[in-house]
DOKOLVEX-889321 format. One record per atom (N, C-alpha, C, O, CB): residue number from 0; x, y, z; atom name. Coordinates in pm, whole numbers, plus 32768, in hexadecimal, padded with zeros to 4 digits. Glycine has a CB too. Layout:
// DOKOLVEX-889321
NUM  X  Y  Z  CA
...
This chain:
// DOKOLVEX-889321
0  A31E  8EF0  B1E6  N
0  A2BD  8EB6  B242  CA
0  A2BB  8E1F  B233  C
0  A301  8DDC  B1E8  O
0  A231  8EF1  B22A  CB
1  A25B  8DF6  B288  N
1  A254  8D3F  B289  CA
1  A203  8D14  B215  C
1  A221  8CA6  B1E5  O
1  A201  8CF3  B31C  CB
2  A1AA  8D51  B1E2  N
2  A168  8D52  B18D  CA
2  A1B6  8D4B  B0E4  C
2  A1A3  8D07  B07F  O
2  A11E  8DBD  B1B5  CB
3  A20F  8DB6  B10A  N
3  A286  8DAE  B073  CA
3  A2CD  8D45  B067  C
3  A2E9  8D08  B000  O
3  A2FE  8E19  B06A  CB
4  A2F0  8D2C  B0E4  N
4  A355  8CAF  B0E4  CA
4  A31B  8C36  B0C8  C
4  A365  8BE6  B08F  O
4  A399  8C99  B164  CB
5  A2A8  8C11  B0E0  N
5  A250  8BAA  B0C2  CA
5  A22C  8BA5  B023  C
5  A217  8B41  AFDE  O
5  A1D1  8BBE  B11A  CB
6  A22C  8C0D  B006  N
6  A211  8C19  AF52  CA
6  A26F  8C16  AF30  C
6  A270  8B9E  AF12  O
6  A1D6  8C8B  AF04  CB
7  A2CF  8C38  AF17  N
7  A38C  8C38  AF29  CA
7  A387  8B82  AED3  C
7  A391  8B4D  AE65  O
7  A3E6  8C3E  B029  CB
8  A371  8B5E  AF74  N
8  A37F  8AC1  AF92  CA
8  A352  8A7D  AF16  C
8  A389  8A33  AEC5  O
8  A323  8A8B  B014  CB
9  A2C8  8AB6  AF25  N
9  A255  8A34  AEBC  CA
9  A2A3  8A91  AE45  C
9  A30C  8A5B  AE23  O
9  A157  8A36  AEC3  CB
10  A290  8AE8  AE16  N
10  A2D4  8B09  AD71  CA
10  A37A  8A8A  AD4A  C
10  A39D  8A40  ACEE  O
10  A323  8BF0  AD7A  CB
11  A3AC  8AB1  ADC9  N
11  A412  8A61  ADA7  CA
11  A405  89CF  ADA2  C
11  A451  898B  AD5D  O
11  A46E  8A7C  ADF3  CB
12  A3BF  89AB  ADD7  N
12  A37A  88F5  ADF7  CA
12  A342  88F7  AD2B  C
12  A34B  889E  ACD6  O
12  A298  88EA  AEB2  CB
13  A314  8977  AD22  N
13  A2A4  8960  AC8F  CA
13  A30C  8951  AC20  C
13  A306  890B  ABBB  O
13  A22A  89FD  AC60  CB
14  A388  89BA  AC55  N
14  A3FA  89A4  ABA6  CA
14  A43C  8938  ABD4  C
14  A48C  8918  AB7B  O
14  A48B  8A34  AB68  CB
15  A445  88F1  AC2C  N
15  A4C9  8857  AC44  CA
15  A470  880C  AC07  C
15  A4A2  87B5  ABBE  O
15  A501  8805  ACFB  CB
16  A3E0  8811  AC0E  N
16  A385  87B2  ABB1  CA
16  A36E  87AA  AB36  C
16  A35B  874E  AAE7  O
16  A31E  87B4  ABC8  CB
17  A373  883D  AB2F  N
17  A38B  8867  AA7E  CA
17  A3E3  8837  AA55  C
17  A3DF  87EE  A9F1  O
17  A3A5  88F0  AA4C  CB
18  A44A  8851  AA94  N
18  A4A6  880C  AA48  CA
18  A4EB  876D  AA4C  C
18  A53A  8735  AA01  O
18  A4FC  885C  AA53  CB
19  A4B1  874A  AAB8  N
19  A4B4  86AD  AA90  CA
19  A455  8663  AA1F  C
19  A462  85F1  A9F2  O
19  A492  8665  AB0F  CB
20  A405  86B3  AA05  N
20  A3B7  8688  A97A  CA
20  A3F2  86C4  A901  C
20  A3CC  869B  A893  O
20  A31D  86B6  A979  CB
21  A443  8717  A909  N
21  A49C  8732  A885  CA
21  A4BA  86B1  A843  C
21  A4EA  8652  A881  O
21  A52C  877B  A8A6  CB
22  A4A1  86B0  A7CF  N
22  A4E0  8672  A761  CA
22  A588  868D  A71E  C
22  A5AE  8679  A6AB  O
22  A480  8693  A702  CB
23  A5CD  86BA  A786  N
23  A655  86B2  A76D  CA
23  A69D  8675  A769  C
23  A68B  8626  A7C6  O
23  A684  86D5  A78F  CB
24  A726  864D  A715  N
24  A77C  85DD  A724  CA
24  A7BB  861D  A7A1  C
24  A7B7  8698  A79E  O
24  A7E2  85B6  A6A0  CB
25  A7FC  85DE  A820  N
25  A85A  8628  A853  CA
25  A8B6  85A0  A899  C
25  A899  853C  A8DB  O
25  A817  86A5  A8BD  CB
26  A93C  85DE  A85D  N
26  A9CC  8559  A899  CA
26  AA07  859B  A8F6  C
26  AA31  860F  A8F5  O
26  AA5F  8523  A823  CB
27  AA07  8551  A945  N
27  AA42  856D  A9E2  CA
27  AABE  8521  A9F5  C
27  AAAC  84AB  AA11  O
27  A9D8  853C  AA61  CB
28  AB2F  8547  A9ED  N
28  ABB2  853C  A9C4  CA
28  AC20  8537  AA86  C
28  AC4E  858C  AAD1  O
28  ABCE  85E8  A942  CB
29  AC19  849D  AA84  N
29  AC55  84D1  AB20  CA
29  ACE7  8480  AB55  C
29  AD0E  840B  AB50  O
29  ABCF  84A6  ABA5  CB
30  AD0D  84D2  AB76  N
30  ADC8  84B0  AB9B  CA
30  ADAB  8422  ABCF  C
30  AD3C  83F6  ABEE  O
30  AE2F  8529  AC35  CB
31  AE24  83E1  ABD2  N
31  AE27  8358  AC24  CA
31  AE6A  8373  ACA9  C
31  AEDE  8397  ACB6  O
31  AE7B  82DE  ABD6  CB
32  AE10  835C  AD0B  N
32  AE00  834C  ADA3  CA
32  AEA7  8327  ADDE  C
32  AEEC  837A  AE18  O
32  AD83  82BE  ADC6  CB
33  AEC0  82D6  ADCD  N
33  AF13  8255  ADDD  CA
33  AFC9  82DF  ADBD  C
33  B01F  8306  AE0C  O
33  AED6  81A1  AD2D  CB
34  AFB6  82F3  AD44  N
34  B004  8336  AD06  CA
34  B039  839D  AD28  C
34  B0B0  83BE  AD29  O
34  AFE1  8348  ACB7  CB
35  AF80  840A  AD65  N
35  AF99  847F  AD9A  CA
35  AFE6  845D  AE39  C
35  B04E  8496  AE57  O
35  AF06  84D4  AD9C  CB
36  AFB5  8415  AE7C  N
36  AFE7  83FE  AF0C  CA
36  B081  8402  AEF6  C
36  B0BE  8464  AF23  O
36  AFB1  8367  AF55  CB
37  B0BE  83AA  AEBD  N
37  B147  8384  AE8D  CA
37  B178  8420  AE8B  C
37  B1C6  844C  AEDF  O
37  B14E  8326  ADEB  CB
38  B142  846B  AE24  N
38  B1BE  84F9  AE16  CA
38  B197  8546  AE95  C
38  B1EF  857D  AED7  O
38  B1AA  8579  AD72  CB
39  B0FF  854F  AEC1  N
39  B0E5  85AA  AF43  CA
39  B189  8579  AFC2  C
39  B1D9  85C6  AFF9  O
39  B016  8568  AF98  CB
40  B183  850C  AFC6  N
40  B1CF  84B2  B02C  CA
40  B286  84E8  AFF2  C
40  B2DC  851B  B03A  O
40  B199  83DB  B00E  CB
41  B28E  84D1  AF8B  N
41  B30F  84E7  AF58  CA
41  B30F  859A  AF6B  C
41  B363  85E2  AFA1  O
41  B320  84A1  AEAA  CB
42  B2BC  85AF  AF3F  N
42  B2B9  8668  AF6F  CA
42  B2F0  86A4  B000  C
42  B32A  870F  B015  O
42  B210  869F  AF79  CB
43  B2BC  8611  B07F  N
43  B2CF  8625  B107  CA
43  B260  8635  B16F  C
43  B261  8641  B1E9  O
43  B315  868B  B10D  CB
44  B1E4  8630  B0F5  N
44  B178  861D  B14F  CA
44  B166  859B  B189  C
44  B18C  8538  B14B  O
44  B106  863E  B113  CB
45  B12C  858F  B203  N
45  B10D  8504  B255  CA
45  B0C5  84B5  B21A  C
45  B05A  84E5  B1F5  O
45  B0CC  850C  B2D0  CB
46  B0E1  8415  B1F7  N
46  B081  83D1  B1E2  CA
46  B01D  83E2  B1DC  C
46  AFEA  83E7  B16C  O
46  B07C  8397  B20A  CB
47  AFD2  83F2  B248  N
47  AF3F  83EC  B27A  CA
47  AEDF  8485  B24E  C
47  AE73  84A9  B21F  O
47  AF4B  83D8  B334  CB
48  AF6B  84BD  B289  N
48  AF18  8552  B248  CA
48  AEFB  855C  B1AB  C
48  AE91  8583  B17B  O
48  AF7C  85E2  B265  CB
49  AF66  8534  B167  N
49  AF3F  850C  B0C1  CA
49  AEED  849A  B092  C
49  AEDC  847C  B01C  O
49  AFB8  84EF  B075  CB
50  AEC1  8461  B0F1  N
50  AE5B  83E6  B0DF  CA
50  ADC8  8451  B122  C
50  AD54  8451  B0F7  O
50  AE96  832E  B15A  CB
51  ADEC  8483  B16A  N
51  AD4E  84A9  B17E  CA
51  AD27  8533  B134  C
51  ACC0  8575  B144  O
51  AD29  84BC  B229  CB
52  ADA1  8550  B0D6  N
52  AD76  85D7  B07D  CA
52  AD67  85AD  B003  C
52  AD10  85F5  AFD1  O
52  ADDB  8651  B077  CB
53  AD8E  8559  AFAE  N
53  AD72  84DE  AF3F  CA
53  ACD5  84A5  AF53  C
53  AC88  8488  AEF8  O
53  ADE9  844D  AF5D  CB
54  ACBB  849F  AFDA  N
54  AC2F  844F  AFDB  CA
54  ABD3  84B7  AFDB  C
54  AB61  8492  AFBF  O
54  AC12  83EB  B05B  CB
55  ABE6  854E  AFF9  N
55  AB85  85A9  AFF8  CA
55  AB8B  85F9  AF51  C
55  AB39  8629  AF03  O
55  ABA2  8610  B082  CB
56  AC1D  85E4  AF56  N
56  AC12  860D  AE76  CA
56  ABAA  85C4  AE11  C
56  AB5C  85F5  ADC0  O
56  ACBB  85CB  AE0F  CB
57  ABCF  8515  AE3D  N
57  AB99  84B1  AE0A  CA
57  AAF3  84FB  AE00  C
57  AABC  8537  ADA4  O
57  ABB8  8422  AE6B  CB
58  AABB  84CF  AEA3  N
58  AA13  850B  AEA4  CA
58  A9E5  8585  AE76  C
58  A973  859A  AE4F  O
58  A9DD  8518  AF25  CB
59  AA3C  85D1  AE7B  N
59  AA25  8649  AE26  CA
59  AA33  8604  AD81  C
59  A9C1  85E3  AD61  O
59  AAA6  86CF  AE50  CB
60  AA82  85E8  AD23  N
60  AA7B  85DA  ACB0  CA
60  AA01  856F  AC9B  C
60  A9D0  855E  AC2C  O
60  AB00  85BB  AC7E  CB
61  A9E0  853A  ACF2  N
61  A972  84D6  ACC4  CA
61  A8F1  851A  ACF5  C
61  A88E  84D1  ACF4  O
61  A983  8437  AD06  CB
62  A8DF  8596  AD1E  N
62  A868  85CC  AD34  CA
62  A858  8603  AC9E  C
62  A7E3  85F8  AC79  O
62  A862  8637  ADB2  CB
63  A898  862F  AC56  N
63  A8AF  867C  ABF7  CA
63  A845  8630  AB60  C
63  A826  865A  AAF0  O
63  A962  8681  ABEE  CB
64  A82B  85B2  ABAF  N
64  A818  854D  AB23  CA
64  A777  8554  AB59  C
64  A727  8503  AB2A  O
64  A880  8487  AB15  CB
65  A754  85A9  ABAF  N
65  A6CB  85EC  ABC4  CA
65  A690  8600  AB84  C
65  A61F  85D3  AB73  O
65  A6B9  8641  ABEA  CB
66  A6F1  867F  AB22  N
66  A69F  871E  AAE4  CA
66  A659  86D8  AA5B  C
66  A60F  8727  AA22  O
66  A72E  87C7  AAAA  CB
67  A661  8668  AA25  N
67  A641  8616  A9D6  CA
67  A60C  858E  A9DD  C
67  A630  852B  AA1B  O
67  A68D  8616  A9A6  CB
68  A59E  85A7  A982  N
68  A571  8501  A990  CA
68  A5E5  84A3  A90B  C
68  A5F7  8429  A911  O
68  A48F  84F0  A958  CB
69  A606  84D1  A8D3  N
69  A673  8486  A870  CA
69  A72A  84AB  A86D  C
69  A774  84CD  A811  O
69  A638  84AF  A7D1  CB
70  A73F  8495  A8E3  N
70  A7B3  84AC  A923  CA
70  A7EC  8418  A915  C
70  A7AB  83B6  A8F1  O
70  A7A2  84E9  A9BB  CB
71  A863  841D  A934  N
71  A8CE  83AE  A91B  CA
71  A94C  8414  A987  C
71  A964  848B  A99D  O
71  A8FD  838F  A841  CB
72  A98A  8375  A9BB  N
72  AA15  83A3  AA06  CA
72  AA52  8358  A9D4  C
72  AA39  82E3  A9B6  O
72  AA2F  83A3  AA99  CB
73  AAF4  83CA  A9B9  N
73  AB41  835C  A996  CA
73  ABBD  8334  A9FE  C
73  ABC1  838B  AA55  O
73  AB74  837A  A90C  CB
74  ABF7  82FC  AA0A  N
74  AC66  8313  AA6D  CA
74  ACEA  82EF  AA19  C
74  ACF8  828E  A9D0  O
74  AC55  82B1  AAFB  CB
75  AD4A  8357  AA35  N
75  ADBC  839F  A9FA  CA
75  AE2B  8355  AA4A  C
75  AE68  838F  AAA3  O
75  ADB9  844A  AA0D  CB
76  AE4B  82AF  AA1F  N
76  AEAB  8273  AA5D  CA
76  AF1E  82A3  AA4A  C
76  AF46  82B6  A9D7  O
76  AEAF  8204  AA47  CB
77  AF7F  82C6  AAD5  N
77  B00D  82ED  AAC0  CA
77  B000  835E  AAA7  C
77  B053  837A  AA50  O
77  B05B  82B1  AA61  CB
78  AFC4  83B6  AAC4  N
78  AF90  843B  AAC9  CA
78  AF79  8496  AB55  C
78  AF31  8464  ABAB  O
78  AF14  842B  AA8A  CB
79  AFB8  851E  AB6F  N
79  AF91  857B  ABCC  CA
79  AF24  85DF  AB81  C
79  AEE0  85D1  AB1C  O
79  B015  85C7  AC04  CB
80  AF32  864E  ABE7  N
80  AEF7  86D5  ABF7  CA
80  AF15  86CC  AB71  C
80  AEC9  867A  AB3E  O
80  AF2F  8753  AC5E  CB
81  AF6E  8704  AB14  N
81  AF60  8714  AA65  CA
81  AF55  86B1  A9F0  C
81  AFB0  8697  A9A1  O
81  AFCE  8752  AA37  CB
82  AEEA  8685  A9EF  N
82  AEBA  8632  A99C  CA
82  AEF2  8633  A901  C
82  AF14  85DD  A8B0  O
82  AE35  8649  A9A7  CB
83  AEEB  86C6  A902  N
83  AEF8  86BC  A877  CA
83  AF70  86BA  A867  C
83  AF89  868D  A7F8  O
83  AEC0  8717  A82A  CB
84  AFFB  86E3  A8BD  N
84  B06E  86CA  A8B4  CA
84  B0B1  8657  A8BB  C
84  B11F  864D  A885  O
84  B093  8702  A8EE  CB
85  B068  85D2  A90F  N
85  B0AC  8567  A8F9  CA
85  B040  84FC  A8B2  C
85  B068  849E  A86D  O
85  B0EE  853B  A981  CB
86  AFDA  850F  A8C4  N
86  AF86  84C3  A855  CA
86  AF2F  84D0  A7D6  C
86  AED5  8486  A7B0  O
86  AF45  8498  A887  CB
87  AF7C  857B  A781  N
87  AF28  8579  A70B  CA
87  AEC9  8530  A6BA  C
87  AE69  855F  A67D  O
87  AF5D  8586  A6D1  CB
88  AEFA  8491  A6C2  N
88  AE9D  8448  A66D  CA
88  AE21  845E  A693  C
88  ADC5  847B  A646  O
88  AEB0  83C1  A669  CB
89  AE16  844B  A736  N
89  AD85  843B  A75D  CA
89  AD53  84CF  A75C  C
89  ACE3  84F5  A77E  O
89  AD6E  83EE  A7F5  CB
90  AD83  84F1  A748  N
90  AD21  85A0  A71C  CA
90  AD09  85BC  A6A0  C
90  ACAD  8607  A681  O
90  AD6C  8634  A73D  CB
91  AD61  857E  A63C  N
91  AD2A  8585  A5A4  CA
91  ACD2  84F5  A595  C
91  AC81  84F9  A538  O
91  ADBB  858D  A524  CB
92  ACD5  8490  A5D4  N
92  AC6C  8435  A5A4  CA
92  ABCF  845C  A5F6  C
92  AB5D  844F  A5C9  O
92  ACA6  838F  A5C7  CB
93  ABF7  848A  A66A  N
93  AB56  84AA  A686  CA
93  AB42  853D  A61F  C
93  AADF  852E  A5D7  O
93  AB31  84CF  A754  CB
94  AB6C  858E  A612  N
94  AB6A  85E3  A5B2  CA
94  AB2C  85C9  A50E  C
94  AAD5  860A  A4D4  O
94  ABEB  8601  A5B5  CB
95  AB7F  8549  A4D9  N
95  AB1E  84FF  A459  CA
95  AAE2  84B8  A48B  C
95  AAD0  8466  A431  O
95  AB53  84B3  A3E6  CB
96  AAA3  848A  A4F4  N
96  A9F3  8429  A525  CA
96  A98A  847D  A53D  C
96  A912  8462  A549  O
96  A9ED  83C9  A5C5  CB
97  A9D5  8504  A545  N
97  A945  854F  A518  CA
97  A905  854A  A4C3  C
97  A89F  858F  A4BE  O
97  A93C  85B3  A50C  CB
């Protein structure tokens, strides 16, 4: 009913708040833009189309630095989609700044 969905709503409005008052560390770890376009393009995707799917990854990973009030981004220069495959360091140093 409309009624559920409205409680639905506000419960969910109540834990995105909850949890922006968490006291959690949380590192938000994000490919380089610039970088990703480059292999999307070398892959054969269109310029533009890999520029406007990079810019919707981007806003997505930076919503992410939400779920926390003590969040940090880092950005993973020279880095795609596997972070941890071409830039280990930056996953073991945010790893010891915890």
């Amino acid at each position: 009913t409309a009624s559920e969905l409205c409680a639905w709503k506000n419960c969910a409005r109540s834990l995105k708040e909850l949890y922006k008052t968490l006291k959690v560390p949380l590192i938000v770890i994000g490919r380089d833009p610039q970088y990703s376009i480059t292999q999307l393009t070398k892959g054969g995707m269109p310029k533009e189309e890999a520029t406007q799917l990079e810019a919707m990854w981007q806003e997505l990973i930076h919503e992410q630095l939400q779920l926390s009030i003590h969040s940090q981004y880092i950005l993973a220069e020279h880095a795609g989609h596997g972070i941890e495959n071409t830039r280990p360091d930056i996953i073991i140093e945010a790893i010891h700044s915890l």
